[in-house]
VEXDREN-582992 format. One line per 3 residues: number of its first residue (from 1); their letters; for each residue x, y, z of C-alpha. Coordinates in pm, whole numbers, plus 32768, in hexadecimal, padded with zeros to 4 digits. Layout:
residues N
NUM	a	X Y Z  ... .
This chain:
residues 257
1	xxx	852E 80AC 893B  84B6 7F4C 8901  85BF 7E43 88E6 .
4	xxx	85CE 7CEF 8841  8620 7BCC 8911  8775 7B18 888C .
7	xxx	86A9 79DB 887C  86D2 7929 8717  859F 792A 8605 .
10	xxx	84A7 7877 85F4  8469 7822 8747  8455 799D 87F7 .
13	xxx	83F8 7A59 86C9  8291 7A63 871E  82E8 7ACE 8896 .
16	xxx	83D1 7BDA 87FD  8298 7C59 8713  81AD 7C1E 8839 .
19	xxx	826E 7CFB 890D  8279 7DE4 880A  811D 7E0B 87E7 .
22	xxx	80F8 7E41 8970  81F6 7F39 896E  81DF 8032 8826 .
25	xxx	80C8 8126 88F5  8205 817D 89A6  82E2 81F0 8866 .
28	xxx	82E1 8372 8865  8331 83A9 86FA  8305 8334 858E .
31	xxx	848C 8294 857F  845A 81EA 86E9  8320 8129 864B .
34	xxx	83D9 80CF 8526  8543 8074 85C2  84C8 7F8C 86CC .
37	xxx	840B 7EB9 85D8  8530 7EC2 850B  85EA 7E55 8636 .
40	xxx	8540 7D2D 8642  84F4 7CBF 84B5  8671 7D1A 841B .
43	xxx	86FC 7C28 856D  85D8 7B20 8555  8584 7B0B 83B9 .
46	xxx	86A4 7BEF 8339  8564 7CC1 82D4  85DF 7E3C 82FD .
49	xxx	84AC 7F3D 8316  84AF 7FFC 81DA  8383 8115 81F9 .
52	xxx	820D 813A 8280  810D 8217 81CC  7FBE 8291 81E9 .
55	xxx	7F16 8265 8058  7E64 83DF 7FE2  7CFC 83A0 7FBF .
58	xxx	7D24 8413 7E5F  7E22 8311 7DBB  7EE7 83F9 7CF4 .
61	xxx	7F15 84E4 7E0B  8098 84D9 7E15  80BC 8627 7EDD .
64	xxx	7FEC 8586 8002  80F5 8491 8000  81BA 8561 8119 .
67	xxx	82F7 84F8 81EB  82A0 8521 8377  8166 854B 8322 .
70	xxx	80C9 8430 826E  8202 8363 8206  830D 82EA 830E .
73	xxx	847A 825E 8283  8542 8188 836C  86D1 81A8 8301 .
76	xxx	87B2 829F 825A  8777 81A0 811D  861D 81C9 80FF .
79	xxx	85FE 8334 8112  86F8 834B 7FCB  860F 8233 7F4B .
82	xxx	84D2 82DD 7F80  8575 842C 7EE5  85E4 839E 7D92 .
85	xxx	8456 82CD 7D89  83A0 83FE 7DB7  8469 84B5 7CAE .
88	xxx	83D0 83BE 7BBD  8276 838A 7C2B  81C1 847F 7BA4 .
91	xxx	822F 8415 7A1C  81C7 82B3 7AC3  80B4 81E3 7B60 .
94	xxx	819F 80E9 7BFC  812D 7F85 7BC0  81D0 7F49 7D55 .
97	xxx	810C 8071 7DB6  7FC6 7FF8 7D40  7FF4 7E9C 7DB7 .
100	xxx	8011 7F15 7F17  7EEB 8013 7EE3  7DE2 7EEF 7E7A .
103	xxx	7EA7 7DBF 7F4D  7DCC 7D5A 808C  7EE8 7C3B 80E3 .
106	xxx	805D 7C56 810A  8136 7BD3 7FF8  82DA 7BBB 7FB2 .
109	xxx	834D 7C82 7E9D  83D0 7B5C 7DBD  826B 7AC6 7DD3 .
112	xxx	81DE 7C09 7D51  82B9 7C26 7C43  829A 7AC1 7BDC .
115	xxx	811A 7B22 7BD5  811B 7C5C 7B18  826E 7C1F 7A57 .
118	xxx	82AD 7DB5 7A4C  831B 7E27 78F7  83E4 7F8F 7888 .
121	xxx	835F 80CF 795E  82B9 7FAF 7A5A  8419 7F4C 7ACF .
124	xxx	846F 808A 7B46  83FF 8009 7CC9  84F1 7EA5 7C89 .
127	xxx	8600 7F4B 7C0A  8608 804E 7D2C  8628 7F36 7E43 .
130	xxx	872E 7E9A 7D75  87E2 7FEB 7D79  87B9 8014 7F09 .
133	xxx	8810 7EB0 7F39  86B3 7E08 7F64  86AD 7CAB 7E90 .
136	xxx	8566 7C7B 7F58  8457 7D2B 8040  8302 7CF2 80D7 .
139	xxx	81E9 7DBC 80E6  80DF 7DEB 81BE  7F98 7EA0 8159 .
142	xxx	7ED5 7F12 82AB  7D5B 7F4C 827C  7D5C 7FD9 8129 .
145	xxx	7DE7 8113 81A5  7F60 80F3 8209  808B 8007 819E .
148	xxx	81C2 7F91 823D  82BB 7F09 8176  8418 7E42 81D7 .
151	xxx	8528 7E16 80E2  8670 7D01 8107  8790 7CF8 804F .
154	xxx	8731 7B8E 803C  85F7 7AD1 7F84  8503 7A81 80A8 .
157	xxx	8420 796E 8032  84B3 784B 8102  84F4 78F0 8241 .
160	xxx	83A0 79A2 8246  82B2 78A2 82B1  815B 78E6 82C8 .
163	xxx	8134 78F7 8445  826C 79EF 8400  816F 7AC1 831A .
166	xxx	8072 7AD6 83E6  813A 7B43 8518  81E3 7C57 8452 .
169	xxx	80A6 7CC8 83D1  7FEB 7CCB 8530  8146 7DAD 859F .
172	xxx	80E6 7E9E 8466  7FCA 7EE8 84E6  802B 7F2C 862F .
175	xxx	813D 8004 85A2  8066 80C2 84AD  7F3F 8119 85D4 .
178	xxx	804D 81A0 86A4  809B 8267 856D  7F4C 82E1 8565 .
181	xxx	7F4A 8361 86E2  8097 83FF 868E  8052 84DB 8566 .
184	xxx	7F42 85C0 84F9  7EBF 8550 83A6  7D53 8625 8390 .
187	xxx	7E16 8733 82D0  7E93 864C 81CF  7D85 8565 81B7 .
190	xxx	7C61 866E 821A  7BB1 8667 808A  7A71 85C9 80AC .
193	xxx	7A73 845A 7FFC  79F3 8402 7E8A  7884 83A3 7EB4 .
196	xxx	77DC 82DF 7D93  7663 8290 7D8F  75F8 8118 7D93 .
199	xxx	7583 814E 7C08  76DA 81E2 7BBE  7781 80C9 7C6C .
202	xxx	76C3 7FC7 7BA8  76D7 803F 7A5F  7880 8050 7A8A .
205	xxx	786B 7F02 7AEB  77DE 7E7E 79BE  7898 7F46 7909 .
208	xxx	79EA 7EC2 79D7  798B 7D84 793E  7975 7E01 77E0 .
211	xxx	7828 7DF1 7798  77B5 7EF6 76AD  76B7 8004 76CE .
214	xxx	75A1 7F41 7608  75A8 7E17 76EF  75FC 7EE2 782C .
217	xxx	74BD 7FA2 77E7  73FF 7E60 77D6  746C 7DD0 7909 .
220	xxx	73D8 7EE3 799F  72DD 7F50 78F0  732F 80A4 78AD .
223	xxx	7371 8156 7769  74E8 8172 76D8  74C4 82ED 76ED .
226	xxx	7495 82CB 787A  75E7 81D7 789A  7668 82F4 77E2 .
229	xxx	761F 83F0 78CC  767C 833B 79ED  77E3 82CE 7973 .
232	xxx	77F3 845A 7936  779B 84A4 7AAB  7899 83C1 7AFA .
235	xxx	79A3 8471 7A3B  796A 85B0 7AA6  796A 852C 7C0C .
238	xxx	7AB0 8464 7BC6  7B4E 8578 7AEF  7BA8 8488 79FB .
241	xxx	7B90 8461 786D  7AFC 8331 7810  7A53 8206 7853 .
244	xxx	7B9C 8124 786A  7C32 8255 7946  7AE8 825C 7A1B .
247	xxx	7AB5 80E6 7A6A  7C3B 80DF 7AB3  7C1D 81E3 7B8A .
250	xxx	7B08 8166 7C62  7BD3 8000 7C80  7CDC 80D5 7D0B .
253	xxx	7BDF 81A6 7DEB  7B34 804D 7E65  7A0C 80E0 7DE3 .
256	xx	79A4 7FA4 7D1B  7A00 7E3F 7D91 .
């Protein structure tokens, strides 16, 4: 097991995080990687680890979301957390969910919510950590493909500084690697990914930025008929309804910038 030093923050916390990072090929499970980093974050930032996760290549995919297999709780209080959010997901596409899905840097959870202001079923996430005695968290998206969240009963904004940030989110991804030698994912993530041509991919773009199917024809010289057809391909290849529902699923698919 990998210890902290009993060194005070800020001075040792990037030796702590460094060690960390030299050391996590030796953790032999899931709940080693995830209690020595929270070892070191709830004694140096009062940061506990909440949960890592591995995102479903389809977004709506909720029974990919598996514990052991491609999500990993840390503490008794986020198992009962996770339990009572999953109940509710699939009524839901929470607001904190899609953040972390389309996020490339990390981010405390009182910024986010300052950002997006979440209103009625998009509180669901905030009022959860409120209930499990998180007034803050901070969460790290690794690579577009896994998260790793930490959650304090306290707000975080002035004791995470950015050199703080970035040393948390280097230890992420440390963490969620060794997660990745750990576990077998090819059975839950085996389906072959969502491939759009360059066409397709144009024509959603325009039509992302609400240009109609007169003028998106124009641009590329091509009649209305055949933007037609191609925002049906797309569809059928997204299994979704519309055109709203088909350029906000590709967003969520980083299919389309």
């Amino acid at each position: 097991m990998i210890e902290a030093t009993n060194e005070k923050f800020p001075e040792k916390l990037g030796r702590d995080l460094l060690y960390y990072a030299r050391n996590v090929s030796d953790c032999e499970t899931p709940e080693e990687v995830l209690d020595d980093l929270d070892r070191i974050s709830s004694k140096r930032l009062d940061l506990n680890v909440h949960m890592a996760a591995r995102f479903p290549q389809r977004v709506l995919d909720w029974h990919s979301l598996i514990i052991g297999k491609t999500v990993f709780l840390q503490g008794q209080a986020s198992k009962l957390w996770w339990q009572e959010w999953i109940s509710h997901v699939p009524q839901n596409y929470p607001v904190g969910y899609a953040l972390a899905r389309m996020s490339m840097a990390p981010y405390a959870w009182t910024e986010a919510s300052k950002g997006v202001q979440p209103f009625a079923l998009d509180r669901l996430g905030y009022e959860l950590a409120l209930k499990y005695g998180a007034e803050d968290g901070f969460t790290c998206p690794v690579g577009g493909r896994w998260v790793l969240s930490f959650w304090s009963k306290h707000q975080v904004l002035h004791s995470l500084t950015q050199p703080a940030r970035i040393l948390l989110c280097a230890a992420a991804s440390f963490a969620v690697m060794r997660l990745e030698q750990l576990v077998d994912l090819e059975p839950v993530h085996g389906r072959p990914r969502i491939s759009l041509t360059q066409k397709e991919v144009t024509v959603l773009r325009l039509l992302a930025m609400g240009i109609p199917f007169k003028e998106a024809a124009q641009c590329l010289g091509l009649a209305q008929e055949t933007i037609r057809t191609h925002l049906k391909k797309v569809q059928i290849k997204l299994g979704v309804r519309n055109r709203i529902h088909a350029v906000a699923e590709a967003m969520r698919q980083h299919l389309i910038p």
